[in-house]
N, C-alpha and C positions, 0 to 999 in steps of 0.2 A: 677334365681337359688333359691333363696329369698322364691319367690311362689311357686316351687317347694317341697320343703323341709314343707313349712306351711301346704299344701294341699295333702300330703306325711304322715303329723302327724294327719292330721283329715281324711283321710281314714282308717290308721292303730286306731284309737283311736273310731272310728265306728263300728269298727269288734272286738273291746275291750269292748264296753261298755254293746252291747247287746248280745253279749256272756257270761258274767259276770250277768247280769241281770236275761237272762234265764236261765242259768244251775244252779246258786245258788237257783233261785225259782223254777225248777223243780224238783231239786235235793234233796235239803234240806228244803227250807221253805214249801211247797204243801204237802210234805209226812210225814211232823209233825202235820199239819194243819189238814190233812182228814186218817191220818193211814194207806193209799194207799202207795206202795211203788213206787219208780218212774217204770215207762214204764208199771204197777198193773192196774188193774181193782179192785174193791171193791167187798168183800167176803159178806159181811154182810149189806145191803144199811143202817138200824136200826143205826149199829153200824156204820157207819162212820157220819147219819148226825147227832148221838150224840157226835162224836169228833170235828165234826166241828163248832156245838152249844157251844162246851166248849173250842175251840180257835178261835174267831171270828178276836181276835186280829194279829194272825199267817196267816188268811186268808187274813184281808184287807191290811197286807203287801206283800204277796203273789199278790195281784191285784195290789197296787202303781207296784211294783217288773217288772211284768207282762206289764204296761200299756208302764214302763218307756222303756222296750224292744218292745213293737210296735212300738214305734215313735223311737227306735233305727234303726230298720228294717228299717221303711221308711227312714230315715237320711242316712244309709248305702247305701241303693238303690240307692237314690239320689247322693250318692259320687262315685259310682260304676259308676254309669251313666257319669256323668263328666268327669270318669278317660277311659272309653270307648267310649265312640259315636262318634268319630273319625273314629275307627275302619268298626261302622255300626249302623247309627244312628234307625234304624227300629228296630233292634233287642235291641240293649239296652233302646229303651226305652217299650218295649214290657215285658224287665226282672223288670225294675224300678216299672210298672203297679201293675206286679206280686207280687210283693215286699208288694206295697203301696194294696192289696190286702190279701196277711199274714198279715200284721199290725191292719187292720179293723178284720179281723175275730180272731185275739190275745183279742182283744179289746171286741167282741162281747162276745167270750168265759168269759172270765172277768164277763161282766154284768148278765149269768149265771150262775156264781160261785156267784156272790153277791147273786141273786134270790137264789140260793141254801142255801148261810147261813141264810138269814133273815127266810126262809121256814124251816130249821133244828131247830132254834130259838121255831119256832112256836110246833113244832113236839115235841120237848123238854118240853115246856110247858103246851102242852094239856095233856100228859102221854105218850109219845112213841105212839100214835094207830098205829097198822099195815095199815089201811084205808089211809095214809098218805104215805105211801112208797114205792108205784108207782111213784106216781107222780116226788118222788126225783130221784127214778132210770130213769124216763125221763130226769129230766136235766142231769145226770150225762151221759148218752147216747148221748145228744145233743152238752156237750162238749166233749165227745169221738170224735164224729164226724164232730167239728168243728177243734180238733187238727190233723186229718186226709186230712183236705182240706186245713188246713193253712200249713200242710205239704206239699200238693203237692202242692201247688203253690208257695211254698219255694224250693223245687226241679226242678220246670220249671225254674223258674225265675234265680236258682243258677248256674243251667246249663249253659246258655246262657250266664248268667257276665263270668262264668270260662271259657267258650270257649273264650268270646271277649278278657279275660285278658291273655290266651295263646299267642292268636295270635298277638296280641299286646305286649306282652313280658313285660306288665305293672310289672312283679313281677317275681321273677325267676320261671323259667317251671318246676320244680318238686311243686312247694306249687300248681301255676293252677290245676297242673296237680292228684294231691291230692283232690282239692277239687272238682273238675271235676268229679270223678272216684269215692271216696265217697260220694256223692249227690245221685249216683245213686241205695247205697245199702239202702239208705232213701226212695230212687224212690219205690224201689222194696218192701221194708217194709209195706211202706203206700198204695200200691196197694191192696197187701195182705189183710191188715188191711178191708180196702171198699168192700173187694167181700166176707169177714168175716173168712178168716184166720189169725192166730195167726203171727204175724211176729217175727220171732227170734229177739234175743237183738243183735247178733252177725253182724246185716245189719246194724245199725247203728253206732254202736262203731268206726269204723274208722272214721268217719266227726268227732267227739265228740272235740275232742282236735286241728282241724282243725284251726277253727276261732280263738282260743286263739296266734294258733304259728304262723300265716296268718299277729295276729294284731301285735305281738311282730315284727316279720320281718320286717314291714311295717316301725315300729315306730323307729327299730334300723337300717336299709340298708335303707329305704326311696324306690321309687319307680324308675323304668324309666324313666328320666328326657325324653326322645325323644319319649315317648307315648304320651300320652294322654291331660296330668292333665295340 
């Protein structure tokens, strides 16, 4: 019962921590950082990598922020995995890969936000030249499209845990079933996004507050003692 309850507060406290990590740094620390408003593209490439020149300190918190929510993903993956593979040992660890997959490319993206500030640094320093902002608009395309892949492989992979966690009744069926169902206006978002349409904001908003009420639940009702964990 013991271990139940322990392993109960570090599932719920996994879906706390890198929820908490990423939406504060998506939300708030990145679009003070670069001027971008969150889910924005950059109007002016000039003018953002001279905001980002002149908060290098808001970015490299932004990357701690960022890194500490990759190795939350994998850690959640890893807990998600324990609390299902009973269920279906192929599939949950096919979601975990996934997982541990989002994490690396959180991380990659990271090390071209770095390359981007030390390069704005530069850009800052030589005079602005326009000769210079190509190249930035490549990273900032590169991380475009590295939050599009760690999207979808955060929507495969979420898929699969909320199915296992349904069907295993790890958590009451309306929260599965919530994040089941909004995963998939993520799915749809990020398709969009890759074949180079605009995704509305309106496809994501339902997951947004998902994982926060996911971790509270967890952490105050505890889980299915006869599942999994």
């Amino acid at each position: 019962m013991e271990t139940t309850k322990k392993k109960s507060r570090i599932l719920g406290l996994a879906f706390l921590i890198q929820f908490v990590t990423s939406f504060t740094a998506g939300v708030f620390v990145l679009p003070l950082a670069t001027g971008i408003k969150s889910f924005g593209a950059p109007g002016d490439i000039g003018l953002t990598m001279a905001t980002i020149a002149g908060n290098a300190g808001l970015i490299r918190l932004n990357i701690i922020m960022e890194l500490v929510t990759a190795a939350g993903v994998i850690f959640l993956g890893a807990t998600l995995y324990t609390a299902v593979r009973k269920r279906h040992e192929g599939m949950a660890l096919t979601a975990f890969g996934l997982y541990v997959l989002e994490g690396a490319l959180i991380a990659f993206k990271m090390l071209v936000l770095y390359a981007l500030l030390v390069f704005s640094r530069q850009f800052i320093a030589a005079g602005s030249p326009a000769s210079m902002e190509p190249m930035a608009g490549m990273m900032n395309d590169i991380m475009s499209y590295s939050s599009k892949m760690l999207n979808l492989a955060f929507c495969i992979g979420g898929t699969i845990f909320y199915v296992l966690l349904f069907k295993a009744r790890t958590v009451a069926t309306p929260l599965s079933l919530w994040g089941l169902v909004s995963a998939q206006g993520i799915t749809a978002g990020v398709l969009l996004g890759l074949f180079g349409s605009e995704a509305p904001i309106f496809l994501f908003i339902p997951y947004i507050p998902f994982e926060l009420v996911i971790a509270v639940w967890i952490l105050v009702k505890g889980v299915n003692k006869e599942t999994v964990i």
